[in-house]
Structures are given as C-alpha cells and as structure tokens.
C-alpha positions as CSV (number, residue, x, y, z in Angstrom):
1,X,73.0,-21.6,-63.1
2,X,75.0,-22.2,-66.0
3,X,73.6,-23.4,-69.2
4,X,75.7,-26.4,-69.2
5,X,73.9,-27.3,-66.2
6,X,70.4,-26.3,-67.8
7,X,71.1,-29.0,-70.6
8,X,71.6,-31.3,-68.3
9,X,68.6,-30.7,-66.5
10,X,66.1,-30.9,-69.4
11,X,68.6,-34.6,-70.5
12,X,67.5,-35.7,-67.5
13,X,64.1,-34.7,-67.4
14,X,63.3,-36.1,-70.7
15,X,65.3,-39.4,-69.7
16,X,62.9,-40.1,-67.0
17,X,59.8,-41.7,-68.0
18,X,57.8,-40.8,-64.6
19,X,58.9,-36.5,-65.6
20,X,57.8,-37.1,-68.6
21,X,54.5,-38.5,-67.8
22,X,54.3,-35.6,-65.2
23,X,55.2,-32.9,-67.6
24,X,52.1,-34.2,-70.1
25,X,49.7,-34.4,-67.2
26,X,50.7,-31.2,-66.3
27,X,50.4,-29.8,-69.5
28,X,47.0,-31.0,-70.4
29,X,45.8,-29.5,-67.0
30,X,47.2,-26.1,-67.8
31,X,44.9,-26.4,-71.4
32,X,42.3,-27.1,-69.2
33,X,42.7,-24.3,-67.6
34,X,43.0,-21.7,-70.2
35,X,39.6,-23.2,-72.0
36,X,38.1,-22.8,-68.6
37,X,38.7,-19.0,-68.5
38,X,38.5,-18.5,-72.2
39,X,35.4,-19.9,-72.6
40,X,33.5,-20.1,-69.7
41,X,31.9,-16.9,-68.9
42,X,33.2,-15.2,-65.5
43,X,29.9,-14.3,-64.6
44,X,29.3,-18.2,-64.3
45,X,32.5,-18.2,-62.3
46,X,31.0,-15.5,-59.8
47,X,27.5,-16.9,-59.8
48,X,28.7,-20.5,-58.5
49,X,26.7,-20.2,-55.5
50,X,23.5,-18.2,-56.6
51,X,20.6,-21.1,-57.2
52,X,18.9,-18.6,-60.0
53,X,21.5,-18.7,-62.1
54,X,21.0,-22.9,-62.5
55,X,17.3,-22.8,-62.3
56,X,17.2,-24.2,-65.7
57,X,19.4,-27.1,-65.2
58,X,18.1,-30.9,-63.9
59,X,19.0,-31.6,-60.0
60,X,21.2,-34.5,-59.0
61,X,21.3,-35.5,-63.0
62,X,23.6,-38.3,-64.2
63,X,26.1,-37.8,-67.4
64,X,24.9,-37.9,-70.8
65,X,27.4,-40.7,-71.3
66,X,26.2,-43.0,-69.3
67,X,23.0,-44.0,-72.0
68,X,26.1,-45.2,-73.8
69,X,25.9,-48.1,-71.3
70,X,22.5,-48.5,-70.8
71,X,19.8,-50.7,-72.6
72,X,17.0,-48.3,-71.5
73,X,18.3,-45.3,-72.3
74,X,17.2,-42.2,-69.7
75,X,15.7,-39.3,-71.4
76,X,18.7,-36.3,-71.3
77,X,17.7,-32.7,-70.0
78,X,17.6,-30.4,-73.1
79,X,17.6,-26.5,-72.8
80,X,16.6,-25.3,-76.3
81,X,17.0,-21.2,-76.2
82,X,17.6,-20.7,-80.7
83,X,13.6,-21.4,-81.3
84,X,12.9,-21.0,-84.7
85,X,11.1,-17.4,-85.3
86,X,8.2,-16.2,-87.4
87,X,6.7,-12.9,-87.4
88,X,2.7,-12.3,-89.3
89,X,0.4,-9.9,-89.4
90,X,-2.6,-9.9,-90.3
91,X,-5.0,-7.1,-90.1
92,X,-4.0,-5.0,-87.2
93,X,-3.2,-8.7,-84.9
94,X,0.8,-9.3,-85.0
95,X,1.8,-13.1,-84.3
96,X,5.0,-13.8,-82.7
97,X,5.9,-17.2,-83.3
98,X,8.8,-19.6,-82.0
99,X,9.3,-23.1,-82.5
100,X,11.4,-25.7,-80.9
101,X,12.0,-29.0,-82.1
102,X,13.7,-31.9,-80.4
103,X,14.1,-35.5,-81.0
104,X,13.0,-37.7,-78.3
105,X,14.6,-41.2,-78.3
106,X,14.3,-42.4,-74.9
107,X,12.7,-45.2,-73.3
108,X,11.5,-43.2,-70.1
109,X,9.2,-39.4,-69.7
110,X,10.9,-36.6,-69.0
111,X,10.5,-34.9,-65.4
112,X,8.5,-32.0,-66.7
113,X,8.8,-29.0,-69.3
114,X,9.5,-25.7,-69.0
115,X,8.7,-22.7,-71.0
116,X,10.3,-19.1,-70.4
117,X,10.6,-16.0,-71.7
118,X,10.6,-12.4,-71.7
119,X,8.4,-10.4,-74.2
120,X,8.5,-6.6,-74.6
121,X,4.8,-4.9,-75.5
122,X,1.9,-2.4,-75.1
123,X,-1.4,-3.7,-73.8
124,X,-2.3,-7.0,-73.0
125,X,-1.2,-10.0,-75.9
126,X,-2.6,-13.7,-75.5
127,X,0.3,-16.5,-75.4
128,X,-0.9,-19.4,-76.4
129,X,1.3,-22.6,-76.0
130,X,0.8,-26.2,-78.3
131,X,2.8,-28.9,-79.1
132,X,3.1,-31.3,-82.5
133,X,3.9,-34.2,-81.2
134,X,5.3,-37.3,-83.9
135,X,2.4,-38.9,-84.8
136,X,1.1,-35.8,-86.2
137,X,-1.4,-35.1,-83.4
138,X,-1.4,-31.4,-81.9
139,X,-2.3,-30.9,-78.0
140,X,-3.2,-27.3,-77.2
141,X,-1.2,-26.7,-73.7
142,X,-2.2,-23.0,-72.8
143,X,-4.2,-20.0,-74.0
144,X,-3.4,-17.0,-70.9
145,X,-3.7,-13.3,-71.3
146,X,-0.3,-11.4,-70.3
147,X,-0.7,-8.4,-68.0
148,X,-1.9,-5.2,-69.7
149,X,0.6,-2.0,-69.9
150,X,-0.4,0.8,-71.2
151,X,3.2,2.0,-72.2
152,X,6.1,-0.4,-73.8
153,X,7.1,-2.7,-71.0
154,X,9.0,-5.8,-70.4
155,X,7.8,-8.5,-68.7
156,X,8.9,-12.1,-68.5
157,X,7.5,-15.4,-66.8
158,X,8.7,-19.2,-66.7
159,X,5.3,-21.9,-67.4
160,X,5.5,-25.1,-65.8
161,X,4.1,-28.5,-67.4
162,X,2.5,-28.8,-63.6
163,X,0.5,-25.7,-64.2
164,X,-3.5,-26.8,-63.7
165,X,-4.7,-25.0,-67.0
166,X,-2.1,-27.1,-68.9
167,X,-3.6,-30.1,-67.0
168,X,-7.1,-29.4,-67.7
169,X,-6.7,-28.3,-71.8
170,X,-4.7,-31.8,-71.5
171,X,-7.9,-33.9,-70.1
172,X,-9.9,-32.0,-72.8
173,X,-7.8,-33.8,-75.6
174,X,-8.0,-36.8,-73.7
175,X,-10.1,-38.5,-77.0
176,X,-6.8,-38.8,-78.9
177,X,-5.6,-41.7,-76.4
178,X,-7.4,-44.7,-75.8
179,X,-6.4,-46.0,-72.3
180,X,-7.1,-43.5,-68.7
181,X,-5.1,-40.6,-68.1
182,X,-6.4,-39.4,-64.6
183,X,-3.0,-41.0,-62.8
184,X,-0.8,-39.7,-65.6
185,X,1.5,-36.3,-65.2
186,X,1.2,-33.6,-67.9
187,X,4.6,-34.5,-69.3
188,X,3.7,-38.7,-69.4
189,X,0.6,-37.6,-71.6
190,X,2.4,-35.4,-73.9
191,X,5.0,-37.9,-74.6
192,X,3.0,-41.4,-74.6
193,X,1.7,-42.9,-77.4
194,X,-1.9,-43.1,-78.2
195,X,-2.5,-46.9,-77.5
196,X,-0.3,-47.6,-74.5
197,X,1.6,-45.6,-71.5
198,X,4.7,-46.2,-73.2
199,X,6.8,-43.4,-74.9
200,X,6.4,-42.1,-78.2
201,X,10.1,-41.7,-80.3
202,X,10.6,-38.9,-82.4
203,X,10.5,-35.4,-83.1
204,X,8.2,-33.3,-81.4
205,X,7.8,-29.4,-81.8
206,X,6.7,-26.6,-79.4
207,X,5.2,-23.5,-80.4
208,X,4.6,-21.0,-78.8
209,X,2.1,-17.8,-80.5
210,X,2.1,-14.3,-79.0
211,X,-0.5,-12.4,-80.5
212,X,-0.5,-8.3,-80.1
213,X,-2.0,-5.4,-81.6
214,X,0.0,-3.6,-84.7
215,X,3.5,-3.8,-84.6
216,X,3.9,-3.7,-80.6
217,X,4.9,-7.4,-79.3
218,X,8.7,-7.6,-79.3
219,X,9.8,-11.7,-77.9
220,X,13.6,-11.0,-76.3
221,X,14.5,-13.7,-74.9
222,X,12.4,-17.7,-75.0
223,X,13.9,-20.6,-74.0
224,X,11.9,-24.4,-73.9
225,X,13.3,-26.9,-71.3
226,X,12.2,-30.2,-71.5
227,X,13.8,-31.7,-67.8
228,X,15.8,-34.9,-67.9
229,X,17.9,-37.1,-66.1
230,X,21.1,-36.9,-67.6
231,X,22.9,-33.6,-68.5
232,X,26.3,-32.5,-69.5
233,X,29.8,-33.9,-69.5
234,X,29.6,-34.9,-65.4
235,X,25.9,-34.5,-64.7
236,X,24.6,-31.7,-61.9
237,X,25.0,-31.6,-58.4
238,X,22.0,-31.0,-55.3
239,X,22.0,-27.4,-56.7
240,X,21.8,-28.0,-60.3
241,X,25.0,-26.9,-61.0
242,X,26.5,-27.8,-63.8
243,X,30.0,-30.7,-62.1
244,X,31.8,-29.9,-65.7
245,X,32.1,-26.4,-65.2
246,X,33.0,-26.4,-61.3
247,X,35.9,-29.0,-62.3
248,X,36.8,-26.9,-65.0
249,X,37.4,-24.1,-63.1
250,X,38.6,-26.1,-59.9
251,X,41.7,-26.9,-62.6
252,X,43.2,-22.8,-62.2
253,X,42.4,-22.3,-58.9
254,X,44.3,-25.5,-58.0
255,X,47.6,-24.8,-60.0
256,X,47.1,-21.2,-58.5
257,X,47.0,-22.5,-54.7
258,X,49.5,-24.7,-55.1
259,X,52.4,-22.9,-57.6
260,X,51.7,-20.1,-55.7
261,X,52.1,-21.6,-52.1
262,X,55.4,-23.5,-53.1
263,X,57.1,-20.8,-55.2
264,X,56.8,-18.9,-52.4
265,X,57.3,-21.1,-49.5
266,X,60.4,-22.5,-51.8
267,X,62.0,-18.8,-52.1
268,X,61.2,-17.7,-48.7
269,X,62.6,-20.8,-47.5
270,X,66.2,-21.2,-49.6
271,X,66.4,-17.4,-48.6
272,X,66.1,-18.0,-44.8
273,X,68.2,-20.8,-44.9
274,X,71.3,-19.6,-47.2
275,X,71.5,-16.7,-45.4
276,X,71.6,-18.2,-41.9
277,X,74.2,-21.1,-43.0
278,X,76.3,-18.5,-44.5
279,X,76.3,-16.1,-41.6
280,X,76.6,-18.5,-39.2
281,X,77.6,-18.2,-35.2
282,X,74.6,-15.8,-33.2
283,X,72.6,-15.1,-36.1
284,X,72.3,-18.6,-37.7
285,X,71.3,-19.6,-34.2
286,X,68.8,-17.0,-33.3
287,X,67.0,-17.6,-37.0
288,X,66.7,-21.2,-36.8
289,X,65.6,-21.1,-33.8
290,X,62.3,-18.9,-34.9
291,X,62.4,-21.8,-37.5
292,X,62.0,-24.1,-35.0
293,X,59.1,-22.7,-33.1
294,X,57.2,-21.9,-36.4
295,X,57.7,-25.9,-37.2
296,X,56.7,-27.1,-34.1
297,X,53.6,-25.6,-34.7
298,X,50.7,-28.3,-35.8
299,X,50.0,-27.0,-39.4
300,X,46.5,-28.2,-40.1
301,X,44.8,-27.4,-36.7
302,X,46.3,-24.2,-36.5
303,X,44.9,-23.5,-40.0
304,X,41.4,-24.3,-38.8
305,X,41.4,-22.0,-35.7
306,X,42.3,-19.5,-38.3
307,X,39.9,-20.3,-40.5
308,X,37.3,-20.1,-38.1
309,X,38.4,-17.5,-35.6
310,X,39.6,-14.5,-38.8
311,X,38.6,-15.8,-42.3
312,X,37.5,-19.0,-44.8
313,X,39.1,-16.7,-48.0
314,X,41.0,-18.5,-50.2
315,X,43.5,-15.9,-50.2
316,X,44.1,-15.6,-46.5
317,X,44.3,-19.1,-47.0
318,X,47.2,-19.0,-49.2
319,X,49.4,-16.7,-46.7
320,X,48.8,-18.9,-43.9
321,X,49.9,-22.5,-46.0
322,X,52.8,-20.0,-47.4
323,X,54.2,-19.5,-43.7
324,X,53.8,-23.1,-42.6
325,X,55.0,-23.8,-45.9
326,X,58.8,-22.6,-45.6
327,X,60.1,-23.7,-42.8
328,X,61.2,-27.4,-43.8
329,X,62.9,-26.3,-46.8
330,X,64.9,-23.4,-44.8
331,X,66.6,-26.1,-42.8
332,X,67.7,-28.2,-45.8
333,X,69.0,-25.1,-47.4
334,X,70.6,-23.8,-44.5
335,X,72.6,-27.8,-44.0
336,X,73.6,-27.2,-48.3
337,X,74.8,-23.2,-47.5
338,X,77.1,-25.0,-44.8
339,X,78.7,-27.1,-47.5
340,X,78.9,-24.4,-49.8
341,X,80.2,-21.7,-48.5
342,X,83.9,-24.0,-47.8
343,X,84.3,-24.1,-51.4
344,X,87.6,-22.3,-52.7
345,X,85.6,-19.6,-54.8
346,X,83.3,-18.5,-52.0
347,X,86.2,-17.9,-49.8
348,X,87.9,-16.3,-52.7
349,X,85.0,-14.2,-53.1
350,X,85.2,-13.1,-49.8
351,X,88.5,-12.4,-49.8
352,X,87.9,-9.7,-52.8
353,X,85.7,-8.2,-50.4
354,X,82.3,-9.3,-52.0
355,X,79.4,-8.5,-50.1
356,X,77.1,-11.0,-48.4
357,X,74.4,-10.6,-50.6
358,X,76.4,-11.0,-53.8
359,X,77.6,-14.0,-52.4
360,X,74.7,-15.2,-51.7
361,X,73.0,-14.7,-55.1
362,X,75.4,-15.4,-57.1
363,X,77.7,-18.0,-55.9
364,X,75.4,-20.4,-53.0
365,X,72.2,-19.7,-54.1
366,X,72.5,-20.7,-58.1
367,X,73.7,-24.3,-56.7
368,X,70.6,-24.9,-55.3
369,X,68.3,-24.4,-57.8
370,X,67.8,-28.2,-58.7
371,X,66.9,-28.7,-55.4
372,X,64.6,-25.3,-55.5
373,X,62.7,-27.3,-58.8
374,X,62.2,-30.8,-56.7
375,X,61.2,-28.8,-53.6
376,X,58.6,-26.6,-55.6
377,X,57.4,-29.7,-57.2
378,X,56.8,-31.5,-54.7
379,X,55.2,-29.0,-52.7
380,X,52.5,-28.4,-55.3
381,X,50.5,-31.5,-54.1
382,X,50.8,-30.7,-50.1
383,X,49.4,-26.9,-50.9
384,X,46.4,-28.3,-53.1
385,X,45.5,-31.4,-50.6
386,X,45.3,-29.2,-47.3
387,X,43.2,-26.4,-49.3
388,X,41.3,-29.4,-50.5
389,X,41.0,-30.8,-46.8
390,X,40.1,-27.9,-45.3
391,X,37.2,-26.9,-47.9
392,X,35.8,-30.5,-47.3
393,X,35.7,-29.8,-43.6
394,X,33.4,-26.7,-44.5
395,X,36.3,-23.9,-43.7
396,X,37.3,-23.3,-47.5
397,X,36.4,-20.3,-49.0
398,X,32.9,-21.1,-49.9
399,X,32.4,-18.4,-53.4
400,X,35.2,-20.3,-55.0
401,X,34.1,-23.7,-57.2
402,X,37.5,-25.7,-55.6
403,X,37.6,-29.1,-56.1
404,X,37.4,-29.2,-52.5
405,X,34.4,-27.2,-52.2
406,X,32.7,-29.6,-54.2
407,X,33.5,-32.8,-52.4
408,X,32.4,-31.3,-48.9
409,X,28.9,-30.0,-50.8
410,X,29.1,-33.6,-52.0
411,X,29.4,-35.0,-48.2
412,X,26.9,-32.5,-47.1
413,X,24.2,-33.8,-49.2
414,X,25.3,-37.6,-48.5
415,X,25.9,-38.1,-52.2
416,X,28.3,-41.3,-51.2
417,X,24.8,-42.8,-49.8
418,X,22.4,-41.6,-52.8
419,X,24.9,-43.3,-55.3
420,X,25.6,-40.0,-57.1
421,X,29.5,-41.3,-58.0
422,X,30.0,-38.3,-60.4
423,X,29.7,-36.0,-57.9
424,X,32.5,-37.4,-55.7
425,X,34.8,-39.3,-58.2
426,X,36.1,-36.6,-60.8
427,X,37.2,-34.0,-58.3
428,X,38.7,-36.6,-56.2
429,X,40.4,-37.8,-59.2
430,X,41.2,-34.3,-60.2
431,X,42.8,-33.9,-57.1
432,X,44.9,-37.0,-56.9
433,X,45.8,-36.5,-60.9
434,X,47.2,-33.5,-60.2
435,X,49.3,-34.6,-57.1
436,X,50.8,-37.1,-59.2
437,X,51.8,-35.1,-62.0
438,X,54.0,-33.0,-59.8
439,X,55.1,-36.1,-57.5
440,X,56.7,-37.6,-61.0
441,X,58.2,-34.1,-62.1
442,X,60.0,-34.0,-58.2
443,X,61.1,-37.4,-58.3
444,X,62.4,-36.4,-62.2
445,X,64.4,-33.8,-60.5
446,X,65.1,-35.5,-57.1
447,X,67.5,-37.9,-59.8
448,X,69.1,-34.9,-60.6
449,X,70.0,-33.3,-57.0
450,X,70.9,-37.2,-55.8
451,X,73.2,-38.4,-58.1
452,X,73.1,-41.8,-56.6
453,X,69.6,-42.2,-57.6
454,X,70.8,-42.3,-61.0
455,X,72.8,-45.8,-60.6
C-alpha cells in the first residue's frame, strides 16, 4: 500500500468521530492491560482458582465506593500485614511485639477478626494477643502456649475472633460495659461502646507479644484482618476473590482472543480467497466449495461438542473460532480478486511473466488491505462474545479469569437473585465496551473501503 494511501487512511480515521472514540477506548484498554501484567503478580494470575490463596479476603463483599452513597456507612474489610515491630529483652525473656492500628469509622461491627502469622523459634514461646481500643480501655484476647521444638522451627497459625478462649477472657472483662453481653459476638464486644451496643469510632490497636527464651523467637510473617463488608475497587465474588483483579486481567486475555482470532481468520481468509479468484476455472471452484461446507457448518454448537467431547482450553479454543472464523471473509475477497485481477497492470504483469504469487502479493493483495483493517476490526467483538458465551455456559477454559468465566461463576451462584450487581455488571460492561470500541474503529474504516458512505 502506498503511503499516499496510508495518509489517507489515518485523514480519515481521525475525521471520524465514532474511530476516534474507538481508538481512545481502545487505547485505555491496552493501559489496562499492561498495569495488569506489570503490577499484578502472575502467581495471582495462576492462583485464580485456588480458595487459599483469598482466604484473607471478605466473601460476596460490596465496593469500597459505595459508603460514598450511604448514610450508614458499612465497615470496609481491612488486611493490615506492615505491623509496627518492637523487639525487648529483658533478662533472658525476648518479647516480640507487633502492633496494628486502624481507624474505625463505621456505623456497623465488623464480621470478625483475624490474626495470622508465622514465627520461627526454639522451645515453646507464649503469644499473647490484646487490643487498645479508643476509649483507652485494653481487653486481653488470648494468652496460648505455641508448640515446643527443640531445634529452630517454623511454625505458623491463623486465630479467629470465634475462638472460645477469646470469648471467655472477653466475659471476664465484661465489668468495663454496663449493659449484657451473653448475646453479643466477640467482635460486637470489642467494638461497642461501654454504655450502649452501638459502635465505638476511632482508632483501635492490636498487639500481639511473643515472648521466648534468649535471642530465639524470630516473627516472619503477621498479618491482622479485621473482616468487613466492603473491599476493593469491585468488591469480592462467592470465593473471595478479589472482581478488580479478575477484570483486570480479563482486559489481555480479551484483546488476545479476539486480535488473535481475527488477524488470523482475516489473513487466512484474504489468502484463500485472492488466490482462488485469481486462479479461477477448477480450482476456484473446488476451494470455494470446501468454503462452502466449512460455512454451512453451525459455528456455536459445533464449538460446544468440541468443547465437551476434546477440550475447555482457551487455546484450543482459539483454533477452532480461527477456522470458523475465515470463511466469510474468503468469499468477499475472492468477489474483490475477480475485479482486480481485469485491471491493465495485473494483466501487464502477467504478461512479463510474473509469477502468481508475486501477483498476488504485490499487485491484488495490497488493494485490500482497507478492507483487511474493517474486517479485523470488526471481527474482534464476534471472537471475544462467543469465548465470552461459551465460558458462561461452563465450557470456557475454567484456570483463566475471562470476563466470561466470571459471569457464568456469577450465574452459578445466582448472584442476579442475591443482588450482588458488581459481580455481573463490570464484566458485562467490559465485554460490551470493548465490542464497541472496535465496532466504531470498523465502521471508521468501512467509510474508507465504501466511498459512498462518505457522502
């Protein structure tokens, strides 16, 4: 293609107000893309479906954002893993001490709290576990021996607030509060005020002691989660997964399934088609009609036979779109090849004695390339809604966070009926953002390859 024609391309692509919109969609979704893999961890990728890895995240948990709306606002689901660490010794007793703070402003309890860590040690330290809350009152949670080792071990455990000694060193305190706590949970009582079961506002601090002999007590890793009911940019789904990073990465894979699918089903397809136009007579007949019988073919129920029958993985997935794919755009280049290959320089060229091939590539094919452009585009959206539709029928490829994956995990745990909206809206807006984006780039170029369009 010439670069006279290249200039004209981009004039009209930046004449067009719907290609322009398209290209800035576009380009915000390939940002999000490349913040998604350079800053989420690929472990996190891999670990989509292992429950452990989102133990310490709320279930079903709404956005943060949404106490912006709220009068009463709903406590949010804190994880606080930088304590605040102290190291004494006194004698030959070593204390280990880490301290988290948090302000609590809300005007409901939190679900619970959870305290875990891994300590590394000789012998048997005692833990012991309090809380300061804002009115300057301290409640002793937990004193419990950790197991004895007799050589420098590792060992690490997670405390619930549900945990009966908490309970019971809880009812011992009960003299700081004047009204019955018997029908209270651990976490109520920790974060009501004296004088009523109403919340107490303000910062409240955890600490947690590890005393050892000598210098032998080592804390690696502590982490204090105090549940909630909100979380994150998009809240959590049935799993506690974290909606923000499964749309996050949904973003790649999407542009991947679907550039992928159409560059190639585009390529495959003007290939097929210029060359049988060109050729003509017996072997323009024989190929199309192969191209016939492959488009007869019902596309989406075949797909789910496969899917069933061989393999769910994604990438199987993405051959079998990319032969289903071609076959439409193989007969529209074949009708343009007809036209193109009367013109005076093709017939020139073959008079020279140019090969086929040459001719091909450098005289038929190079006309179609606007046409190539508004066929890749507008393919994009097909490849990413049937990989969508068939995840949300339960026959996508199930370690991959799609944005269809999500929405049939969504269905599956009747989130439509439970009210949990951000679980089903942002993917399916994801999905139909990203359709558009490449709809308005086609139709930006469809201007281009129908000159009447332009009038």
């Amino acid at each position: 293609m010439s670069e006279s024609a290249t200039r004209e391309i981009k004039k009209e692509i930046l004449k067009s107000k719907l290609g322009m919109a398209g290209i800035v969609i576009l380009a915000t979704l390939i940002v999000m893309s490349v913040v998604a893999i350079v800053t989420i961890p690929v472990d996190t990728f891999k670990e989509w479906n292992n429950p452990s890895n989102w133990i310490s995240y709320p279930k079903v948990a709404s956005p943060a954002w949404i106490n912006l709306f709220l009068s009463e606002k709903i406590p949010e689901h804190k994880i606080l893993d930088k304590p605040a660490e102290y190291r004494d010794k006194t004698g030959d007793i070593t204390v280990v001490s880490n301290q988290f703070g948090v302000d609590f402003e809300y005007d409901d309890f939190p679900n619970d709290f959870i305290y875990e860590f891994e300590a590394q040690y000789v012998g048997a330290p005692l833990l012991q576990i309090s809380v300061i809350r804002p009115d300057e009152i301290k409640l002793h949670l937990m004193s419990m021996q950790l197991p004895n080792f007799e050589s420098a071990t590792i060992h690490g455990e997670r405390i619930f607030s549900t945990d009966k000694m908490i309970r019971k060193n809880i009812q011992l305190q009960s003299t700081s509060f004047n009204f019955p706590l018997e029908k209270l949970s651990t976490e109520d009582i920790v974060f009501s005020q004296t004088d009523s079961n109403e919340p107490l506002k303000g910062r409240y601090v955890f600490v947690v002691n590890i005393y050892g002999n000598d210098l032998n007590v080592d804390v690696l890793k502590s982490k204090m989660i105090i549940g909630g009911k909100s979380f994150g940019a998009l809240g959590t789904d049935e799993f506690r997964r974290d909606l923000a990073i499964g749309l996050l990465w949904g973003t790649p894979l999407a542009l991947f399934i679907g550039i992928t699918v159409s560059i190639s089903s585009v390529i495959l397809g003007l290939l097929y088609g210029v060359y049988a136009g060109y050729k003509g007579k017996s072997s323009d007949e024989i190929m199309m009609r192969f191209n016939d019988v492959i488009y007869a073919l019902p596309a989406l129920p075949f797909l789910i036979i496969l899917s069933v029958t061989i393999s769910n993985s994604i990438f199987l997935m993405i051959g079998f779109l990319m032969i289903f794919g071609w076959v439409g755009i193989a007969k529209v280049a074949r009708s343009m090849s007809l036209q193109i290959k009367t013109r005076g320089y093709v017939e020139a060229s073959e008079i020279m004695g140019q090969k086929s091939s040459k001719i091909i590539l450098r005289h038929i094919l190079p006309q179609l390339l606007p046409y190539a452009f508004a066929s890749i585009a507008i393919s994009v959206p097909a490849a990413i809604t049937t990989e969508a539709g068939l995840s949300f029928l339960g026959l996508g490829d199930p370690s991959f966070p799609t944005w269809g994956q999500i929405l049939h995990d969504a269905s599956v745990y009747g989130a439509t009926a439970r009210g949990i909206w951000w679980w089903i809206i942002p993917p399916g807006m994801m999905i139909a953002i990203t359709g558009l984006a490449f709809v308005f780039i086609g139709n930006a170029f469809d201007t281009i390859v129908n000159p009447k369009l332009k009038r």
